[in-house]
C-alpha positions as CSV (number, residue, x, y, z in Angstrom):
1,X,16.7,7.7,-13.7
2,X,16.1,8.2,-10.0
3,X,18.8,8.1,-7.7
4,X,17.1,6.6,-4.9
5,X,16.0,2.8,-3.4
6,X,12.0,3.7,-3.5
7,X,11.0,1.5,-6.2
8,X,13.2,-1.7,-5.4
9,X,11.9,-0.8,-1.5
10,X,8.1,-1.1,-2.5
11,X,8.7,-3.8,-4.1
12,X,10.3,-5.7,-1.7
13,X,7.5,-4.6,1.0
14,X,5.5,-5.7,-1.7
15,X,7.2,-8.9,-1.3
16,X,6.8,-8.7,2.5
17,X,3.0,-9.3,1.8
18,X,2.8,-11.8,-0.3
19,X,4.9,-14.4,1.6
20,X,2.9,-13.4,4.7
21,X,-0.5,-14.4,3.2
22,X,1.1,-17.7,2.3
23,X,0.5,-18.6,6.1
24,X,-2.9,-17.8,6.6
25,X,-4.2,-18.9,2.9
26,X,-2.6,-22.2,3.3
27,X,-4.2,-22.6,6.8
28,X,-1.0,-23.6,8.9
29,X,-1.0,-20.1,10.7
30,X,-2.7,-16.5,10.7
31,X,0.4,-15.2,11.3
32,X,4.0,-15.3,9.5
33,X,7.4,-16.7,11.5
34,X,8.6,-13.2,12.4
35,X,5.1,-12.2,13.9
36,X,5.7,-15.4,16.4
37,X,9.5,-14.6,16.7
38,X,9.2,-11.1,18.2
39,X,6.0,-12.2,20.2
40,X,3.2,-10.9,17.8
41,X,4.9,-7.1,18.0
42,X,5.9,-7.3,14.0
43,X,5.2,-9.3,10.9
44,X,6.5,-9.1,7.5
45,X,3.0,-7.7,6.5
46,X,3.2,-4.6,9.5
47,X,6.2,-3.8,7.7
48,X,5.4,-3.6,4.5
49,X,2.1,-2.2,4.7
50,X,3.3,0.7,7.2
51,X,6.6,0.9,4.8
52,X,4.2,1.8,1.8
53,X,2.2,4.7,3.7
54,X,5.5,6.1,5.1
55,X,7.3,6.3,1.5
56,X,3.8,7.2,0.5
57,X,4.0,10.2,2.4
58,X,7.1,11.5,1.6
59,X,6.8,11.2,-2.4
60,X,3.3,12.4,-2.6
61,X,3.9,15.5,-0.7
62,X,6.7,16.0,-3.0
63,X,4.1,15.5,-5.7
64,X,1.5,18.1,-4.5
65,X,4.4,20.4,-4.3
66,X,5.4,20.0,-7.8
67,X,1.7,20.0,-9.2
68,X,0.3,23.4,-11.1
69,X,-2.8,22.8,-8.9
70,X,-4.9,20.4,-7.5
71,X,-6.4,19.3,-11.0
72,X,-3.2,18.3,-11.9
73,X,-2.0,16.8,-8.5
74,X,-5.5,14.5,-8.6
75,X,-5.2,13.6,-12.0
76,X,-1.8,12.0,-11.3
77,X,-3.1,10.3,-8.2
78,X,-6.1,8.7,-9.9
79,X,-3.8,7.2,-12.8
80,X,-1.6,6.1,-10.5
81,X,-4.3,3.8,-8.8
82,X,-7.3,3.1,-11.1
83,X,-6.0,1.7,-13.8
84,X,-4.5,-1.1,-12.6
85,X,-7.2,-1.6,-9.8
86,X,-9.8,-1.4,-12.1
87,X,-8.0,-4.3,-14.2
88,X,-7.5,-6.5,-11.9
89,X,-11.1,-6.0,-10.3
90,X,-12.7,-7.3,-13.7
91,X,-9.9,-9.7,-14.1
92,X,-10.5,-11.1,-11.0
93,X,-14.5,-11.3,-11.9
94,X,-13.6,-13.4,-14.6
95,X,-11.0,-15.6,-13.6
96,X,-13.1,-16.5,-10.4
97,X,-15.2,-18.2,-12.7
98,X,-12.4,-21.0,-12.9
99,X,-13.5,-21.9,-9.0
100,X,-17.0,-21.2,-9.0
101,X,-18.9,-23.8,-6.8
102,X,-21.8,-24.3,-10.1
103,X,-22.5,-23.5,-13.4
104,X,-21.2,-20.8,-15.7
105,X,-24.5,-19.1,-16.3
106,X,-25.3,-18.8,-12.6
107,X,-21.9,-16.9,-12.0
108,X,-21.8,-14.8,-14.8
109,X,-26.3,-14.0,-14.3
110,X,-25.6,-13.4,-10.5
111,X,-25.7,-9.6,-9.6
112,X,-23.0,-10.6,-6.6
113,X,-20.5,-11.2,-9.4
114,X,-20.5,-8.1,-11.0
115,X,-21.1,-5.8,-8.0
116,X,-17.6,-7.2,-6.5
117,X,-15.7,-5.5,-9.5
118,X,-18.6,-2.1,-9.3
119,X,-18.3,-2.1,-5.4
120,X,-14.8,-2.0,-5.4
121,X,-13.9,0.5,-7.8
122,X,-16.2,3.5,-6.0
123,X,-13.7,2.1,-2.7
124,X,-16.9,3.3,-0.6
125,X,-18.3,0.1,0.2
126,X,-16.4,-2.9,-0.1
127,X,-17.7,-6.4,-1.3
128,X,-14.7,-9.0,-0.8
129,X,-16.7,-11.9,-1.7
130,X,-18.4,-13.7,-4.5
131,X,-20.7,-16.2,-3.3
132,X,-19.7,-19.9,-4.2
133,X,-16.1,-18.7,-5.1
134,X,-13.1,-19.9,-2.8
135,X,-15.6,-21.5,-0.1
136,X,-13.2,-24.7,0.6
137,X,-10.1,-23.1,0.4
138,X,-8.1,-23.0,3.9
139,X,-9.1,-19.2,3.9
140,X,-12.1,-19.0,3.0
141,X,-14.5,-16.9,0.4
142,X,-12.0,-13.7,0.8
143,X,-10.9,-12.9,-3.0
144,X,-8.4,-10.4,-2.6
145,X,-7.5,-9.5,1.0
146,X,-5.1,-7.2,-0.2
147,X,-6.9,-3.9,-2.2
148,X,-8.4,-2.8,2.0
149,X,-5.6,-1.0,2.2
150,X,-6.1,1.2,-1.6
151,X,-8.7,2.9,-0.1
152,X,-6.8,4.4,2.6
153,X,-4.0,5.0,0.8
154,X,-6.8,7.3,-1.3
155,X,-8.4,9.3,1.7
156,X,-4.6,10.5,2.6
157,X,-4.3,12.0,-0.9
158,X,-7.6,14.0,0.3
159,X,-6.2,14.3,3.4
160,X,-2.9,16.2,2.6
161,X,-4.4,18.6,-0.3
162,X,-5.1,21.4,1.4
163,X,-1.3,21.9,2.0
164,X,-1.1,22.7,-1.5
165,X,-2.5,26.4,-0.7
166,X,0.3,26.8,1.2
167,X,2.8,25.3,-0.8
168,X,4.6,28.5,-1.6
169,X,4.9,29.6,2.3
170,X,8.0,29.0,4.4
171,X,9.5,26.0,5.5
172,X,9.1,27.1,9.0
173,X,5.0,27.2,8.1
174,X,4.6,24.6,6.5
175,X,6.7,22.4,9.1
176,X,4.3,24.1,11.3
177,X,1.2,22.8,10.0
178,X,2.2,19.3,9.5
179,X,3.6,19.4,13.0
180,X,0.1,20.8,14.2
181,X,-1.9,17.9,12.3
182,X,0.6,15.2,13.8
183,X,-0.2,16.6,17.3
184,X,-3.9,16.1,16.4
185,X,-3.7,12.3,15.0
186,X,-1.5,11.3,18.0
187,X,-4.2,13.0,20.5
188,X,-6.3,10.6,18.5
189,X,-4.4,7.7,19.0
190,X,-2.9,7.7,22.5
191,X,-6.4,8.9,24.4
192,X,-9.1,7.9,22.1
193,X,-8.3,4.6,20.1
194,X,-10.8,2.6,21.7
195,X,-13.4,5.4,20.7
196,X,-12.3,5.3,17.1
197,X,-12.7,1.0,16.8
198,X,-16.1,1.6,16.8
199,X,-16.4,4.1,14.6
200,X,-16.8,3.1,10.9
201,X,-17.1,6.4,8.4
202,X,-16.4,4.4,5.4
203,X,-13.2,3.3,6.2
204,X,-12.2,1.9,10.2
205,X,-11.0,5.0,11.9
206,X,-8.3,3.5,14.4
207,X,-6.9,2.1,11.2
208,X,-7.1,5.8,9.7
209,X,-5.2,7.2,12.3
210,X,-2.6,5.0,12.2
211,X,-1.8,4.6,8.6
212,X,-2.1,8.2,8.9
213,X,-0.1,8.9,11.4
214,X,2.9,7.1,9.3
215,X,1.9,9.2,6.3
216,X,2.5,12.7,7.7
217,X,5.7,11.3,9.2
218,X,6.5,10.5,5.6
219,X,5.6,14.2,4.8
220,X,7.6,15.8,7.3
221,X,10.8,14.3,6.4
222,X,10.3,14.7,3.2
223,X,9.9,18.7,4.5
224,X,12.8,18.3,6.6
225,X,14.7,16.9,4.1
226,X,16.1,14.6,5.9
227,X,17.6,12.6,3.0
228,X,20.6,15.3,3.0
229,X,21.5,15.1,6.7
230,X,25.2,14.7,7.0
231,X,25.9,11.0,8.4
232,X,23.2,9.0,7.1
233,X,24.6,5.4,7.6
234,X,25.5,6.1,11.2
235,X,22.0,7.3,12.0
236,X,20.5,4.8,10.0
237,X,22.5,2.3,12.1
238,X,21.6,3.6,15.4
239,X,17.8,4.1,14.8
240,X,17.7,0.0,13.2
241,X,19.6,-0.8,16.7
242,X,17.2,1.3,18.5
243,X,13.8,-0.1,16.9
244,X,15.4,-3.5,17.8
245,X,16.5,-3.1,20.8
246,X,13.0,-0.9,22.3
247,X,10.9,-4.4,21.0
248,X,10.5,-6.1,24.0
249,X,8.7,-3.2,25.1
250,X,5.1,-1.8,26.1
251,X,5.4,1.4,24.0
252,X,7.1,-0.4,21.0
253,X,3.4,0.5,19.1
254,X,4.0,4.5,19.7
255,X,7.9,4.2,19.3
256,X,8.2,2.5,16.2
257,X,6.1,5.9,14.8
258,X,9.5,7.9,15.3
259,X,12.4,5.1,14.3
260,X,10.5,3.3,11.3
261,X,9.8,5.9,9.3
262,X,13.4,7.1,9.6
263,X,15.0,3.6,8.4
264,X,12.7,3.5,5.5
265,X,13.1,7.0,4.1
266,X,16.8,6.9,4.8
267,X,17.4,3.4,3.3
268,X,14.9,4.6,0.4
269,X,16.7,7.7,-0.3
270,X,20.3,5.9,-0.4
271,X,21.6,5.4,-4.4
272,X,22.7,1.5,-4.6
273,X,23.1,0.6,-8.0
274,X,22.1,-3.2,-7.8
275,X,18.7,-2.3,-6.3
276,X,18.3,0.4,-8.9
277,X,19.4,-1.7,-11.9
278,X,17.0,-4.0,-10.9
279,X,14.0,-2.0,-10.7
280,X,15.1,0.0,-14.1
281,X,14.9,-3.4,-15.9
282,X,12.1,-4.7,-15.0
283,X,9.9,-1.7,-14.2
284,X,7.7,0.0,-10.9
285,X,6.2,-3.7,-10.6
286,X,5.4,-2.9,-6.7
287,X,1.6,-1.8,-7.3
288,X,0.9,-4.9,-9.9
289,X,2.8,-7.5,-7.2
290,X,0.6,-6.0,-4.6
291,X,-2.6,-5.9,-6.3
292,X,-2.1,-9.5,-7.8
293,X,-0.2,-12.0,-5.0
294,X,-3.9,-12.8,-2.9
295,X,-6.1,-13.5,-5.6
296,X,-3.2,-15.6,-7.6
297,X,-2.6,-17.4,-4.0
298,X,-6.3,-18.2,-3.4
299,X,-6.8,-19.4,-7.2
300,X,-3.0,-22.0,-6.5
301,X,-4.9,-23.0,-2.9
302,X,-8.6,-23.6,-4.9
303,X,-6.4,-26.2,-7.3
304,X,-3.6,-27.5,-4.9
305,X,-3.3,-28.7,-1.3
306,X,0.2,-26.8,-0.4
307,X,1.6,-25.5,2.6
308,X,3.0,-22.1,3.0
309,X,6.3,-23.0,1.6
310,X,5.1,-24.5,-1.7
311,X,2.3,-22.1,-2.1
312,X,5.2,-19.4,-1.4
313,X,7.7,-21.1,-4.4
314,X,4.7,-21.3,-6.9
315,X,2.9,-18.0,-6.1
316,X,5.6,-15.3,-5.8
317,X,7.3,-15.9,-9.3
318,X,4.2,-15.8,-10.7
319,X,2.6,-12.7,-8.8
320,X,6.0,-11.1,-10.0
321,X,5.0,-12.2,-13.2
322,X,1.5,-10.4,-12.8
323,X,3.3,-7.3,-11.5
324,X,5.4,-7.1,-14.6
325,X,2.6,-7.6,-16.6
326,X,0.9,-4.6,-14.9
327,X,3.3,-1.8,-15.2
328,X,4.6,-2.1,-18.8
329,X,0.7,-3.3,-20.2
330,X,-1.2,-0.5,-18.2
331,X,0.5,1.5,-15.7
332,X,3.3,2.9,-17.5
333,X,1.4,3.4,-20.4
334,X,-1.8,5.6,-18.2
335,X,1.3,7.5,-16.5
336,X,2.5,8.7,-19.5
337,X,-0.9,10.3,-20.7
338,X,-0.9,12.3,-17.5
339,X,-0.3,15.6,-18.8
340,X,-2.5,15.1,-22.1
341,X,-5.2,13.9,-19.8
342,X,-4.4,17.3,-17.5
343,X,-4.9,19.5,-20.2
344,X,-8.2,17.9,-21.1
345,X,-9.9,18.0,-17.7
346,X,-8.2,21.7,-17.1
347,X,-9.9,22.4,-21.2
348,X,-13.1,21.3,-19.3
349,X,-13.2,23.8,-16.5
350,X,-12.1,26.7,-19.0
């Protein structure tokens, strides 16, 4: 069992998403209430998707640390996210047939309807439509607006593997080097984020840097430690009030890089045993409710005529549902073939 709030925190930024994109799929906003209540400078998505690549961060650092080498730190990556994306790629090429605009044998014949599951999988080039699927819902054509974000989350696992060569060196070093690559992404983002919006290498570089930027901060607490700092309720307290307080702000964008990542590791690392018990019930259903909530909410929107509050009552138990489904049908069981699977790709090299 893990003494920590991580799993019922991913889920509930998890969460965060999905009852954003009831706004913009049912057409009444692009934006959610707390977006237009703090003047556009956070929504419930900004949490939640910087949330995930700051507890990102600080676990999978943990994890290269851990690993017997990179073969084995990769191979535990790669389960962690294929699996399930690969699923509900091909599910999602299949149950779009239920709101194809013509016949069966056209969808199924067309090349466009396979390539979106084959696209997305390499997480090279994207494809996010099918043509003739979801083209008179509110928001149109977009399947899942969600899985952008999976392919980022795979560049940092690139990203931070080199500091597994020095894995074994001092904490001064290694706080060294992550400080070093920090100074280097902010560089990036204070003098040349205009530079980097028009740069595309795959993946949008400003994006890069940002998501980035949140993940090394992950890592460095998590070198710090800072989950055993003596008074961690009073500085939780103070950095909340601070974020808060420094909204109104110009430099909210570069200040909520220091205070966020603070509140979500410390609230993350703190043992409550209601949040626990619940996520030691019902599983690590995060991923799945991720992966799941925009296709489910543009399938409800192709059917029904609701608005953000009814699509949010029908499509969150049921996205929950698809989460569920998820962890204890194929992620759980993947993640527990991790070291069999080790030993074969480690047989392979020998």
């Amino acid at each position: 069992m893990h003494k920590n709030n991580f799993d019922f925190l991913r889920l509930l930024f998890a969460v965060f998403v999905v009852i954003h994109h009831c706004y913009p799929l049912s057409g009444i906003s692009e934006q959610d209430p707390l977006f237009y209540l703090t003047e556009g400078k956070v929504s419930l998505t900004y949490i939640g998707v910087r949330g995930f690549f700051i507890i990102s961060g600080y676990l999978i650092f943990q994890s290269l640390v851990r690993s017997k080498d990179l073969i084995d730190y990769f191979t535990k990556r790669i389960l962690r996210i294929y699996p399930a994306l690969i699923v509900v790629l091909f599910f999602s090429v299949f149950i779009c047939a239920l709101a194809f605009n013509g016949s069966l044998v056209d969808y199924f014949s067309s090349k466009k309807t396979w390539s979106y599951a084959f696209i997305n999988i390499t997480m090279v080039k994207g494809q996010s439509v099918i043509p003739g699927v979801f083209e008179n819902n509110p928001f149109k054509q977009i399947i899942n607006g969600s899985l952008w974000t999976i392919a980022y989350e795979m560049s940092m696992y690139f990203f931070i593997a080199p500091l597994f060569f020095i894995k074994n060196s001092s904490k001064k070093t290694m706080l060294s080097v992550v400080t070093l690559m920090l100074v280097v992404l902010f560089i990036g983002r204070i003098f040349f984020m205009e530079q980097l919006k028009t740069m595309h290498v795959i993946l949008m570089l400003d994006f890069w840097v940002n998501f980035a930027i949140l993940f090394m901060i992950g890592a460095l607490l998590s070198i710090i430690e800072i989950e055993k700092i003596p008074y961690k309720i009073p500085v939780l307290v103070v950095s909340l009030f601070l974020l808060l307080i420094c909204l109104p702000l110009n430099q909210f964008e570069y200040i909520q890089y220091f205070l966020l990542p603070i509140i979500v590791i410390l609230i993350g690392s703190t043992y409550l045993k209601i949040t626990s018990t619940i996520t030691e019930k019902i599983g690590d259903i995060s991923y799945g409710t991720y992966i799941y909530g925009f296709l489910l909410q543009q399938l409800i929107m192709h059917y029904f005529s609701l608005n953000a509050n009814e699509l949010l009552l029908v499509s969150l138990p049921l996205t929950l549902l698809f989460g569920w489904l998820s962890w204890h049908s194929i992620e759980k069981h993947t993640l527990a073939k991790k070291q069999f699977i080790y030993q074969k790709i480690r047989s392979w090299f020998r």
